[in-house]
C-alpha positions as CSV (number, residue, x, y, z in Angstrom):
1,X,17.8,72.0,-60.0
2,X,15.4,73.0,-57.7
3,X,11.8,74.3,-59.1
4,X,10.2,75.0,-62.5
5,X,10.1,78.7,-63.3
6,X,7.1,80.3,-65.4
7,X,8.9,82.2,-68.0
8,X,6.2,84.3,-68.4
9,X,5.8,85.4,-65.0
10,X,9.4,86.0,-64.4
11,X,9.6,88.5,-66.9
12,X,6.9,90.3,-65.6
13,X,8.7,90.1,-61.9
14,X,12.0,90.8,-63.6
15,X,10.4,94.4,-65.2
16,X,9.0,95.0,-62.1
17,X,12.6,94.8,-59.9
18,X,14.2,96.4,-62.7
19,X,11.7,99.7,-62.9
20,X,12.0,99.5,-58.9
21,X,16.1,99.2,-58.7
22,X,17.4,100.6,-62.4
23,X,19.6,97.7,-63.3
24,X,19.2,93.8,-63.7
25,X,21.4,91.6,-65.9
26,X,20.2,88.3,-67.7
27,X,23.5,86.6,-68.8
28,X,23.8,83.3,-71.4
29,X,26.0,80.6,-70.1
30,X,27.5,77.1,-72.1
31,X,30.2,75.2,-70.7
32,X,32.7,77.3,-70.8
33,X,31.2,80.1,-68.6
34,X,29.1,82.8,-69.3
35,X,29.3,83.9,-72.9
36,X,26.9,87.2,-73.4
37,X,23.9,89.1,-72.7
38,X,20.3,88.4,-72.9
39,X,17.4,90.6,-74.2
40,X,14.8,91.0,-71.2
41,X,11.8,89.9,-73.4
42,X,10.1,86.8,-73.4
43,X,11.2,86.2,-77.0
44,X,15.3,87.1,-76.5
45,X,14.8,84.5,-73.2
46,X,13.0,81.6,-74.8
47,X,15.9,81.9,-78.1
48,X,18.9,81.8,-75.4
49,X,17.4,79.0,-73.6
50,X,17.5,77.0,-77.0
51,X,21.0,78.0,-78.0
52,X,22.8,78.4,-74.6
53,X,22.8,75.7,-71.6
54,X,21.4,77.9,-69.2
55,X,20.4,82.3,-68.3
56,X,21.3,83.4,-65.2
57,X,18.7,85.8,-64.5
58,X,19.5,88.8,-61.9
59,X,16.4,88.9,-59.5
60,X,18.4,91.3,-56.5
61,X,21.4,92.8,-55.5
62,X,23.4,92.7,-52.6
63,X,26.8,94.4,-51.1
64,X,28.6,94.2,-48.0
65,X,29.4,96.9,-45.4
66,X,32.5,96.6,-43.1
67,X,33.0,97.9,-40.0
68,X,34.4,101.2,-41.3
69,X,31.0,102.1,-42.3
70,X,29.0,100.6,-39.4
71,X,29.4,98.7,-36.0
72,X,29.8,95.1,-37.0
73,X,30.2,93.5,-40.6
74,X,26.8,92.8,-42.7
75,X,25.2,92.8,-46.0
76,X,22.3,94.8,-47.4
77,X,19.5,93.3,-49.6
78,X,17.8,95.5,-51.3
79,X,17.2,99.0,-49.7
80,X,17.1,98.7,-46.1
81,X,17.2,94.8,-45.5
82,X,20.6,93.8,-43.8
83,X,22.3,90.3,-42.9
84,X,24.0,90.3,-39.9
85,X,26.6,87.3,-37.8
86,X,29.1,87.7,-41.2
87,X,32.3,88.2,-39.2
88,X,33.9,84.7,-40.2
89,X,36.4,84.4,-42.6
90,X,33.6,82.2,-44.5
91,X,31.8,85.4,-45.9
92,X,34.8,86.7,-47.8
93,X,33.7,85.3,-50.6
94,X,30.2,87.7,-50.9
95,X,32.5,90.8,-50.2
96,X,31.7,93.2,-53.3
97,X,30.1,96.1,-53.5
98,X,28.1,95.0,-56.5
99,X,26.9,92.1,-55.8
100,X,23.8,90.4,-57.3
101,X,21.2,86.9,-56.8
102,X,18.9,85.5,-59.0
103,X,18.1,82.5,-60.9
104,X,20.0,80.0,-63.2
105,X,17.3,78.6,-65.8
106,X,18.1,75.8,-68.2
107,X,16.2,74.9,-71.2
108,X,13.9,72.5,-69.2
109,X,13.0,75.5,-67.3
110,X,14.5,74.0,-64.0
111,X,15.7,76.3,-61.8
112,X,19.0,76.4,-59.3
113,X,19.7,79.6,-57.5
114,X,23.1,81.3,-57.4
115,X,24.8,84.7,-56.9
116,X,27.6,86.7,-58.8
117,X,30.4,89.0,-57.6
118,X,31.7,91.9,-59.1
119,X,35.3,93.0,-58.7
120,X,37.6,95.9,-59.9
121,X,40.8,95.2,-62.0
122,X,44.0,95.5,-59.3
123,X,45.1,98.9,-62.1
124,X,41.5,99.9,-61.8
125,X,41.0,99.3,-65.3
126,X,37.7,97.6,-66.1
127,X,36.2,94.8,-63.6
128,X,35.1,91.7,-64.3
129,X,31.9,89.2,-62.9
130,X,32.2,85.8,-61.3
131,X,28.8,83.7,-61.3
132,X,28.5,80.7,-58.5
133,X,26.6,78.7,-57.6
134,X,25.5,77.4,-53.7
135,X,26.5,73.8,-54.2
136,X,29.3,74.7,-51.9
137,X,27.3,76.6,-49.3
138,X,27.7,75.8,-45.6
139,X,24.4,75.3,-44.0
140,X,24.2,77.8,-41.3
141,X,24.9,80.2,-44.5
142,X,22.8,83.4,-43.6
143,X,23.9,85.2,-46.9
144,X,22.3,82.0,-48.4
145,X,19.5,81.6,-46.2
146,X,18.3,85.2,-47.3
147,X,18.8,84.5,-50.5
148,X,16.8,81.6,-50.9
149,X,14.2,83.6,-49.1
150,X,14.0,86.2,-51.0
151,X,13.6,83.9,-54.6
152,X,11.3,81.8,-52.6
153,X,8.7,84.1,-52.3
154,X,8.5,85.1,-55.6
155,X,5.5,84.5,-58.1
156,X,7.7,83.2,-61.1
157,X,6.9,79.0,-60.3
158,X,5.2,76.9,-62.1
């Protein structure tokens, strides 16, 4: 885990990039994975965090462009914010279209930053959302190194 998050102030941040954007996710995990939803009060965060291992709160969102829809392969943050030097066969695993970052928060309000995927169904039948972490993460990671950026300069620490 990396920092200690301010519960209070992420909420506020988290209404603010959701009012901004349209859509954020907080999601309850145990050990088995993610198992459900979170309210995006103060009150709905504070009672998962005493009856769940960790939230994974959605701060940003992410997709990636290939190069049928532009010169060379990157990702876009936000609105206008692109990641560029993706070509490798490394980056495969960010490839979504709906993609998302944001914060893993356990009950001892430590924080570890991580990402999630979405994918469609092969028969195009509903989807489903894979959560990682960047334990795994190569160094020279410039998905990751924008990511961290990004959370970084937040004002949800302690």
């Amino acid at each position: 885990m990396e920092n200690e998050v301010d519960l209070e102030k992420l909420v506020k941040e988290f209404k603010s990039i959701e009012e901004s954007f349209g859509f954020s996710i907080i999601v309850a995990f145990d050990d088995g994975g993610p198992v459900g939803l979170v309210g995006k009060d103060l009150a709905s965060i504070k009672e998962a965090l005493n009856n769940h291992n960790k939230i994974f709160v959605e701060i940003g969102f992410f997709m990636y462009h290939d190069v049928d829809f532009i010169e060379k392969p990157c990702f876009q943050f936000w609105e206008f914010e692109f990641v560029e030097d993706v070509d490798d066969s490394y980056y495969d695993k960010y490839h979504s279209s709906d993609a998302g970052f944001g914060i893993y928060v356990n009950h001892n309000l430590e924080v570890e930053y991580g990402y999630y995927v979405a994918e469609s169904s092969k028969d195009g039948e509903d989807g489903y959302i894979n959560f990682h972490d960047f334990k795994d993460a190569r160094e020279d990671d410039n998905v990751k190194k924008k990511i961290y950026k990004d959370l970084d300069e937040l004002d949800i620490w302690k």
